[in-house]
DOGUDO-624828 format. One record per residue: x, y, z of N, C-alpha, C in turn; residue in one letter. Coordinates in nm, 3 decimals. Each point is the difference from the previous one (the first is absolute). Layout:
BEGIN
n_xx  n_yy  n_zz  ca_xx  ca_yy  ca_zz  c_xx  c_yy  c_zz  aa
X  Y  Z  X  Y  Z  X  Y  Z  a
...
***
This chain:
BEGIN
n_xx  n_yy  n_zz  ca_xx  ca_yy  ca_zz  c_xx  c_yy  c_zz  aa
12.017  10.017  10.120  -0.071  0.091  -0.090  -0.113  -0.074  -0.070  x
-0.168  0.059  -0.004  -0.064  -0.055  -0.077  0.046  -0.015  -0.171  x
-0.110  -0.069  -0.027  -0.044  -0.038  -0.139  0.019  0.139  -0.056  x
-0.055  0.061  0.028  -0.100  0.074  -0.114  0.076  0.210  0.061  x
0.069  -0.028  0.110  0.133  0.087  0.055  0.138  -0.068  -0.103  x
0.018  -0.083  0.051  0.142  -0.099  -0.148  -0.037  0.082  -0.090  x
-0.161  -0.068  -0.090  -0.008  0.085  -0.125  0.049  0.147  -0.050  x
-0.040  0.036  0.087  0.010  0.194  0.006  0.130  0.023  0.020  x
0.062  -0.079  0.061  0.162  0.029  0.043  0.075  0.001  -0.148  x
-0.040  -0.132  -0.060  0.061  -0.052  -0.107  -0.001  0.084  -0.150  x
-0.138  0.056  0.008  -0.082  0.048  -0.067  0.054  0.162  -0.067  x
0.065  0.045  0.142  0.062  0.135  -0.022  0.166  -0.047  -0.035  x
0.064  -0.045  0.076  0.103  -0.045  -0.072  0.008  -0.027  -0.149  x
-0.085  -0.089  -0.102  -0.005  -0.005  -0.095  -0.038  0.134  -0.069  x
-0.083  0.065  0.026  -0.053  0.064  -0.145  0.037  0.164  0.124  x
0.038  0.077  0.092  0.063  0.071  0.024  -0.177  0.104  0.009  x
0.063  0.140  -0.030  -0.053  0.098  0.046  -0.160  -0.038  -0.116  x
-0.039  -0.066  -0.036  -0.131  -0.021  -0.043  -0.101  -0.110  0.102  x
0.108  -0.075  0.016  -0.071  -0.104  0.043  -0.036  0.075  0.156  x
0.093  0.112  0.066  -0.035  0.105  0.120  -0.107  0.089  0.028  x
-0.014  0.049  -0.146  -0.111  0.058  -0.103  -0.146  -0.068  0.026  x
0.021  -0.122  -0.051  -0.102  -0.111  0.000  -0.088  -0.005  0.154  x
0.126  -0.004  0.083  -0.013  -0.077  0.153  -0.044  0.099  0.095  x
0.039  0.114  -0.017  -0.067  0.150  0.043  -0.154  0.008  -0.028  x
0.024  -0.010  -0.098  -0.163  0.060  -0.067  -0.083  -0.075  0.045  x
-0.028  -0.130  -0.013  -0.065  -0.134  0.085  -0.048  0.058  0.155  x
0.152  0.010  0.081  -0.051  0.035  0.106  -0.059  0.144  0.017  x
-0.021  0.061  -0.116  -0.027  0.182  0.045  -0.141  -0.037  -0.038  x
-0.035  -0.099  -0.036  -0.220  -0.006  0.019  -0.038  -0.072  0.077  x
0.095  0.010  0.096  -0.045  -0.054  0.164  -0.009  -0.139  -0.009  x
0.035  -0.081  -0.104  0.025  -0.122  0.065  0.118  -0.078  0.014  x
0.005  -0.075  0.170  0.061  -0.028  0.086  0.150  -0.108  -0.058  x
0.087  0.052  -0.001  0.132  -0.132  -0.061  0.143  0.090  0.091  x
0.058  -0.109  -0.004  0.178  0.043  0.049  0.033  0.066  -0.063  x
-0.019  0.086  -0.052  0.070  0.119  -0.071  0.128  0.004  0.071  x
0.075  0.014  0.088  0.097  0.013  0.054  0.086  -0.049  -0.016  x
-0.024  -0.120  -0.066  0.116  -0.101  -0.055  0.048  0.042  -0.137  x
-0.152  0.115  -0.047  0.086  0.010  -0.157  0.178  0.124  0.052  x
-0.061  0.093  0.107  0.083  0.090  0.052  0.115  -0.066  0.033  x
0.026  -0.109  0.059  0.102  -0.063  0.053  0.010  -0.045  -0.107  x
-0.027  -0.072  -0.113  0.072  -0.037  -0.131  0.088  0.082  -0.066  x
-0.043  0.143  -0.030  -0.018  0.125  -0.035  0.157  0.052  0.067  x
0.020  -0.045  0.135  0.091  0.052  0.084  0.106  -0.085  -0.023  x
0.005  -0.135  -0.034  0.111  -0.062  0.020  0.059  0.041  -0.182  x
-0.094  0.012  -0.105  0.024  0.052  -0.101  0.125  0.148  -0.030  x
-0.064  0.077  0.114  0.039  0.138  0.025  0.124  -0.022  0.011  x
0.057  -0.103  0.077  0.128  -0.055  0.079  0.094  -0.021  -0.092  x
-0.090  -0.090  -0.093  0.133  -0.086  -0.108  0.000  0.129  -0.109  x
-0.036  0.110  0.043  0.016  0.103  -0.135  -0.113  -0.006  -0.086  x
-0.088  -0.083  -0.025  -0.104  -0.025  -0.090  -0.109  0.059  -0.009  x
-0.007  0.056  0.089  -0.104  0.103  0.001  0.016  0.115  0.083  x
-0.046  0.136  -0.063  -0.024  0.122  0.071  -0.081  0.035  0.115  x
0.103  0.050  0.079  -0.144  0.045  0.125  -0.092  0.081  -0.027  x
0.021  0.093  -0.067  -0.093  0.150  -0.017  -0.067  -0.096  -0.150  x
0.016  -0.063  -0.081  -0.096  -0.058  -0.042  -0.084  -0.121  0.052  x
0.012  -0.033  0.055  -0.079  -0.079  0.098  -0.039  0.057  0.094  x
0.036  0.099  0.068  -0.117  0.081  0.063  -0.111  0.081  -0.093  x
0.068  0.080  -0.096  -0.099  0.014  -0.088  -0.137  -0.088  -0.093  x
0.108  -0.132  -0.049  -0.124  -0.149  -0.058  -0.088  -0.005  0.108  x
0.024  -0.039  0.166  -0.035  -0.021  0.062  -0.166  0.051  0.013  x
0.058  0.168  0.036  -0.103  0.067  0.004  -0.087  0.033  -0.083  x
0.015  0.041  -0.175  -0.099  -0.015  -0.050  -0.090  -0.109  -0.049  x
0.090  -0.120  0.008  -0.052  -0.135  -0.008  -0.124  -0.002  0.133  x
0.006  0.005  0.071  -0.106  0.054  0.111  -0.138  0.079  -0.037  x
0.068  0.119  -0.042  -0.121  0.074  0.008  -0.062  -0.025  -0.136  x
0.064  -0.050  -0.092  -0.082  -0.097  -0.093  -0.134  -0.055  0.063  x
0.061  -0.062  0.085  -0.085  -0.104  0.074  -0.119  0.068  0.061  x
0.042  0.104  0.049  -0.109  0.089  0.085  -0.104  0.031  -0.083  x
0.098  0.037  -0.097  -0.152  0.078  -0.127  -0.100  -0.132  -0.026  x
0.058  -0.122  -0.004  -0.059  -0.137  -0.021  -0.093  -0.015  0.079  x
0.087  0.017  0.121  -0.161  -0.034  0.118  -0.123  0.125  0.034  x
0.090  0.098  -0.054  -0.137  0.078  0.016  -0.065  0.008  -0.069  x
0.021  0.004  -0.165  -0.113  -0.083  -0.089  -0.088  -0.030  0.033  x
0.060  -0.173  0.053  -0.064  -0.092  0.076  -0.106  0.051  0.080  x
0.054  0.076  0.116  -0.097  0.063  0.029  -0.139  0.059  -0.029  x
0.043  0.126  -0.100  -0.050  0.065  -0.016  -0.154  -0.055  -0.128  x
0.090  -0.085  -0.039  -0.125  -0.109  -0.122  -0.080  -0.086  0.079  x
0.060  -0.062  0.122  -0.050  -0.116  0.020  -0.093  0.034  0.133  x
0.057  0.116  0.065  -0.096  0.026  0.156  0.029  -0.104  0.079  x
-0.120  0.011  0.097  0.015  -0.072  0.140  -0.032  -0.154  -0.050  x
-0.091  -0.020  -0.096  -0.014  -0.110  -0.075  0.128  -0.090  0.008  x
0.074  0.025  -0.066  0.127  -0.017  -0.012  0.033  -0.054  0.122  x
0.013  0.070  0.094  -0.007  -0.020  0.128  -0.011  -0.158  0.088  x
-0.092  0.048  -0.017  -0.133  -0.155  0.083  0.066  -0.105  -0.125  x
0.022  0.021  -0.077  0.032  -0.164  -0.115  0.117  -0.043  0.029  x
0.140  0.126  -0.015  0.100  -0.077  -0.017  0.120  0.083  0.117  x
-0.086  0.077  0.078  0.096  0.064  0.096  0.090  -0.078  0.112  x
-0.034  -0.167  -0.014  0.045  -0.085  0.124  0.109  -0.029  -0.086  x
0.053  0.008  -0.156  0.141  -0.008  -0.032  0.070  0.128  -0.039  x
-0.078  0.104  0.046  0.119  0.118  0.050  0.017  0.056  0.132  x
-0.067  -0.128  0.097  -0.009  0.037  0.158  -0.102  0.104  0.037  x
-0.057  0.049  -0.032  -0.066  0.094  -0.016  -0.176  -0.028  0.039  x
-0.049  0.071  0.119  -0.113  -0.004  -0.015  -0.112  0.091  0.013  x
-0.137  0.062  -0.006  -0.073  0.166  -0.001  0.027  0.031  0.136  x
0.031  -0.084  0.076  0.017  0.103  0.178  0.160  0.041  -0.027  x
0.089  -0.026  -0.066  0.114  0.057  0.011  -0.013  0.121  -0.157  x
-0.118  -0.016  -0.091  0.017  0.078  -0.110  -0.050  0.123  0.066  x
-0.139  -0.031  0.127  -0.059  0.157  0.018  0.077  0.046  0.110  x
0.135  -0.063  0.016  0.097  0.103  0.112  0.067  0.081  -0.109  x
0.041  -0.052  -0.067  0.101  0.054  -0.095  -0.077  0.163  -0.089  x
-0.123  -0.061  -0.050  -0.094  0.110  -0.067  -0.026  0.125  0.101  x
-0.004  -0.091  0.161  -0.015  0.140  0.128  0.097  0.071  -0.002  x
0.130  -0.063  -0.028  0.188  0.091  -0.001  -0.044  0.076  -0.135  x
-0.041  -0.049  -0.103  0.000  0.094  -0.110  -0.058  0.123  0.010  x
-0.098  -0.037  0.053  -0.096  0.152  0.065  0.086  0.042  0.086  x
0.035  0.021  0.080  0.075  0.013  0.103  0.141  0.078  -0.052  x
0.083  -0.081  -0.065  0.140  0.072  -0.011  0.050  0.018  -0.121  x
-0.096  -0.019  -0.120  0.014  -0.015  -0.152  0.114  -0.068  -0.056  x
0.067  0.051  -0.067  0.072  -0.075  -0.078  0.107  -0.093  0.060  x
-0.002  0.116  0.123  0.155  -0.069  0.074  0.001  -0.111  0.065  x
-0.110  -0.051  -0.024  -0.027  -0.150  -0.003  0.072  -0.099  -0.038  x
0.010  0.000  -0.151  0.026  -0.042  -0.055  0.168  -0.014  -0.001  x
0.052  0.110  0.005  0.156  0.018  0.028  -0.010  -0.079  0.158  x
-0.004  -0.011  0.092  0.003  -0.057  0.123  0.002  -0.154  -0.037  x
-0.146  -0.062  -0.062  -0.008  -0.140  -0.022  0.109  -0.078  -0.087  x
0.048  0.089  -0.071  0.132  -0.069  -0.070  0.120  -0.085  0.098  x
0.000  0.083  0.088  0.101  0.039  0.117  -0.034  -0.125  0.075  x
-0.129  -0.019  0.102  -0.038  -0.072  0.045  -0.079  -0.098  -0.016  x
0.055  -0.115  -0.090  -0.103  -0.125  -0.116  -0.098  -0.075  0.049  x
-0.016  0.047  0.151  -0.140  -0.065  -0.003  -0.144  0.047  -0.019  x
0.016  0.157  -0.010  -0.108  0.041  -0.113  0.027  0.012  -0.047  x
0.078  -0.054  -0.094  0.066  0.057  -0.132  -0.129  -0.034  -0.112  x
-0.003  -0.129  -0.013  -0.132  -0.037  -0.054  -0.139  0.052  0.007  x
-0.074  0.007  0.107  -0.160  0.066  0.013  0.070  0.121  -0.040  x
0.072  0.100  0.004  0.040  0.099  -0.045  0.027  0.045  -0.122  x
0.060  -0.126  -0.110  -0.028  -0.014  -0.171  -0.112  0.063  -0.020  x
-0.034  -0.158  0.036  -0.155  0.010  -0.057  -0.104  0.062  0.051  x
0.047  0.084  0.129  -0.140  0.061  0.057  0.024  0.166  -0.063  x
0.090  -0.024  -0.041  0.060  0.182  -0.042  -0.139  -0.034  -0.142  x
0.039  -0.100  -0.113  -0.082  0.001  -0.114  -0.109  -0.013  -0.013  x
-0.043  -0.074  0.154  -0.194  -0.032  0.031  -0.041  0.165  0.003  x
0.087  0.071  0.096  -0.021  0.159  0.050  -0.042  0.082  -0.130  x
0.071  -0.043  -0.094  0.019  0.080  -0.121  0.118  0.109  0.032  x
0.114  -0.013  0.109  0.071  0.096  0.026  0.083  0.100  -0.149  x
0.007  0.076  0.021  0.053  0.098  -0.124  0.163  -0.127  -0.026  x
-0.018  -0.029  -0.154  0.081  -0.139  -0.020  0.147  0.128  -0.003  x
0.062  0.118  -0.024  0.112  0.079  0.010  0.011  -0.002  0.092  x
-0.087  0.046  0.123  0.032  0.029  0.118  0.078  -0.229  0.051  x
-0.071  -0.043  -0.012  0.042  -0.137  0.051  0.116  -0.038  -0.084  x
0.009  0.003  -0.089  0.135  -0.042  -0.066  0.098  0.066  0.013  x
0.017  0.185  0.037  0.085  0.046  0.075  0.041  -0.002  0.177  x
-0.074  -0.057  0.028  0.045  -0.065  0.152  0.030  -0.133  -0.025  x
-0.069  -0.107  -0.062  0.072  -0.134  0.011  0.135  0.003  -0.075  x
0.030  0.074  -0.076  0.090  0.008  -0.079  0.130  0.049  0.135  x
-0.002  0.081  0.053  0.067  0.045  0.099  0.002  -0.110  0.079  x
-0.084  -0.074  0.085  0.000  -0.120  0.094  0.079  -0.053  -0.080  x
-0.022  -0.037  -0.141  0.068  -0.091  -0.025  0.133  -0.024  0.000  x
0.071  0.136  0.001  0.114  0.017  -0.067  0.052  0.005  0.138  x
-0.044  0.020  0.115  0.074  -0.010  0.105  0.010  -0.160  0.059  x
-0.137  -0.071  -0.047  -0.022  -0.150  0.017  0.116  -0.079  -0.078  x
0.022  0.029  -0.133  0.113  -0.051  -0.059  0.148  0.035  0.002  x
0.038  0.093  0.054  0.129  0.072  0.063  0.070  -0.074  0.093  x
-0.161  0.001  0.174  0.036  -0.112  0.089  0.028  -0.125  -0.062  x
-0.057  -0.103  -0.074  -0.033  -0.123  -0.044  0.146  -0.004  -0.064  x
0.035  0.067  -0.083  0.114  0.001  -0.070  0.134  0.000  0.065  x
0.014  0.094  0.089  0.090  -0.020  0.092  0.047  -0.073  0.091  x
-0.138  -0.102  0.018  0.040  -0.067  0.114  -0.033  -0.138  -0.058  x
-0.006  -0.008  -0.130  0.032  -0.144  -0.102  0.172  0.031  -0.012  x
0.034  0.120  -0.048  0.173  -0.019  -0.036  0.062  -0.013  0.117  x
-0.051  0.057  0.163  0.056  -0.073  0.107  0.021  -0.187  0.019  x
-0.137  -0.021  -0.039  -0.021  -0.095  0.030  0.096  -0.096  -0.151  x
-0.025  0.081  -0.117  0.095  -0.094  -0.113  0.160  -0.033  0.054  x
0.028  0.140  0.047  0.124  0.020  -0.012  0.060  -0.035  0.117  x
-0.078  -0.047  0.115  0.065  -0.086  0.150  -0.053  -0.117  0.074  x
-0.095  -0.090  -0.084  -0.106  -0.087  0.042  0.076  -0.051  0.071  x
0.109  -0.071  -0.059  0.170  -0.078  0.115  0.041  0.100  0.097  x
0.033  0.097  0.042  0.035  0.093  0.119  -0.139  -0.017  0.077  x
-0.150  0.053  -0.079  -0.098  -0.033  0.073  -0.064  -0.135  0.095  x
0.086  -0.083  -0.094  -0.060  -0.126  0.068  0.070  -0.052  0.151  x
0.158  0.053  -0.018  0.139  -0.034  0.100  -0.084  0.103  0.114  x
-0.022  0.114  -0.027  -0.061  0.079  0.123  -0.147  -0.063  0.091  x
-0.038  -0.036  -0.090  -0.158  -0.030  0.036  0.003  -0.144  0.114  x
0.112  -0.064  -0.050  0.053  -0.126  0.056  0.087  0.007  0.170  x
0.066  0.118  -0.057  0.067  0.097  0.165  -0.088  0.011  0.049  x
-0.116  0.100  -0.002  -0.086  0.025  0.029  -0.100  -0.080  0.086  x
-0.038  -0.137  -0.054  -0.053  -0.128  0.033  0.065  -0.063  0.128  x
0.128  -0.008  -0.025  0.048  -0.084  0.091  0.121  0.067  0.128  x
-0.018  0.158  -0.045  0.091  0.093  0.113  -0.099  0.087  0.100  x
-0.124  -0.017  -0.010  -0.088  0.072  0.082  0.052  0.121  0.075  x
-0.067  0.105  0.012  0.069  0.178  0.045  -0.081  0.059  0.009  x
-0.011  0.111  0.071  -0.115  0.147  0.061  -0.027  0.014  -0.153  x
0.106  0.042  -0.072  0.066  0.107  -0.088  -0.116  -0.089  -0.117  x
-0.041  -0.180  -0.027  0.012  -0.089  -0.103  -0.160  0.038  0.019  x
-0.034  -0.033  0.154  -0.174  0.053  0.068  -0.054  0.118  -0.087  x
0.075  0.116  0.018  -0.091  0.073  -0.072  0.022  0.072  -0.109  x
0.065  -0.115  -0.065  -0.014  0.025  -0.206  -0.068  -0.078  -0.020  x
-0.024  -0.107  0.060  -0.135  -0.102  -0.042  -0.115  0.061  0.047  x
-0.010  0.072  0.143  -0.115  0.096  -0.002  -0.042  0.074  -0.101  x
0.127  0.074  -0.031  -0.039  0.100  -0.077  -0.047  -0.005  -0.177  x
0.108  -0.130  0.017  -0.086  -0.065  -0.155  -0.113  -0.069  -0.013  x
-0.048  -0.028  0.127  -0.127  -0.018  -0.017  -0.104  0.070  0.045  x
0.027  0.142  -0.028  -0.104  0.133  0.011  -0.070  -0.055  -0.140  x
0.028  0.052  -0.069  -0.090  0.018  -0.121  -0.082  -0.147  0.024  x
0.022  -0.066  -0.010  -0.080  -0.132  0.019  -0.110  0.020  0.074  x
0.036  0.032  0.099  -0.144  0.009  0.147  -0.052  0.117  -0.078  x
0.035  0.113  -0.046  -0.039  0.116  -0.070  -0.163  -0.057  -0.079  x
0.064  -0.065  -0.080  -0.091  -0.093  -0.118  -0.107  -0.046  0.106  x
0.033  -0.091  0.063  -0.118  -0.107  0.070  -0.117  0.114  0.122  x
0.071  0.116  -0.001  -0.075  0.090  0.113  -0.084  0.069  -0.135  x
0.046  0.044  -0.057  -0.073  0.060  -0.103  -0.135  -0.048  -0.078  x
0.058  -0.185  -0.041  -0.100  -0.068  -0.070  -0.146  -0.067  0.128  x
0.067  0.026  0.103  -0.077  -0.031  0.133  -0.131  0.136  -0.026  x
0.087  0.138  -0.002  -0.064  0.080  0.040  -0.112  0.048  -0.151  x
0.030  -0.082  -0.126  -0.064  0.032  -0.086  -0.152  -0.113  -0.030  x
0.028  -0.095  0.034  -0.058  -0.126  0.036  -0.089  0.006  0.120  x
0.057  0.139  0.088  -0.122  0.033  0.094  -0.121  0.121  -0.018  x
0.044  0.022  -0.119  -0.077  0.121  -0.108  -0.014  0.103  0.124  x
0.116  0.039  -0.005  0.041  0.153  0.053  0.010  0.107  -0.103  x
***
């Protein structure tokens, strides 16, 4: 585990559904951290009784769209300007902002509910909703929804992961060293979403 993943791990353990609060919101203005580790903190919490699921799906999610309103601000104050200065530390650059501004025209709000879902526009999608000037109700009632389905998944599959990391690890190890048709294609299949990502960022990077 990194540095600065440790931190975040540690981080929610100590101070609980704020410090989740904290770690949400960060990542809901599109910039890039393990968030996932706070979920898996979050989950092994869930385990020992210490914390609520339906409140941690709930912290989760508005801790988020905190964030959203943050980056679209951002957006919306700072423009493309913004952009060109400091968009290489939110990954972000104007050939992936004027795809995102083309989807806005294109399919309005439901944009925004989609990019929650799928985080690699999640970002040009913040902040390209606030460059747009998109109606800020209309965007905060769809990210708000992404979100809550973004933190539901995340949540659930931190208290899997709290509550069987040892069962997970004994399988993963079978798995490794018992080779099977059956072993072939759950590793296929878990690595859909993956190729998903890299076909996608291929096909956005080819300004389609």
């Amino acid at each position: 585990m990194s540095d600065i993943a440790g931190a975040v791990y540690q981080f929610i353990l100590r101070y609980g559904y704020l410090a989740l609060f904290l770690a949400t919101a960060l990542e809901g203005t599109g910039l890039p951290g393990p968030i996932q580790i706070a979920f898996f903190a979050a989950g092994y919490m869930i385990g020992r009784g210490e914390m609520d699921l339906a409140m941690v799906v709930i912290t989760a999610a508005l801790g988020n769209l905190a964030g959203n309103a943050a980056g679209y601000a951002i957006g919306a104050i700072g423009g493309r300007a913004f952009i060109k200065r400091w968009g290489r530390y939110f990954r972000i650059g104007e050939q992936q902002l004027d795809q995102i501004e083309g989807w806005f025209t294109r399919y309005g709000s439901l944009t925004a509910f989609v990019a929650r879902i799928f985080g690699i526009i999640r970002t040009p999608t913040i902040l390209g909703a606030g460059i747009a000037r998109m109606r800020l109700g209309l965007f905060l009632l769809f990210s708000g929804l992404g979100d809550l389905v973004w933190s539901t998944f995340w949540t659930y599959l931190g208290l899997l992961w709290g509550s069987r990391a040892g069962d997970l690890a004994v399988m993963l190890l079978k798995a490794l060293t018992t080779p099977s048709p059956q072993i072939a294609v759950a590793i296929f299949l878990a690595a859909l979403p993956f190729l998903a990502v890299v076909f996608l960022r291929a096909y956005l990077r080819a300004g389609h």
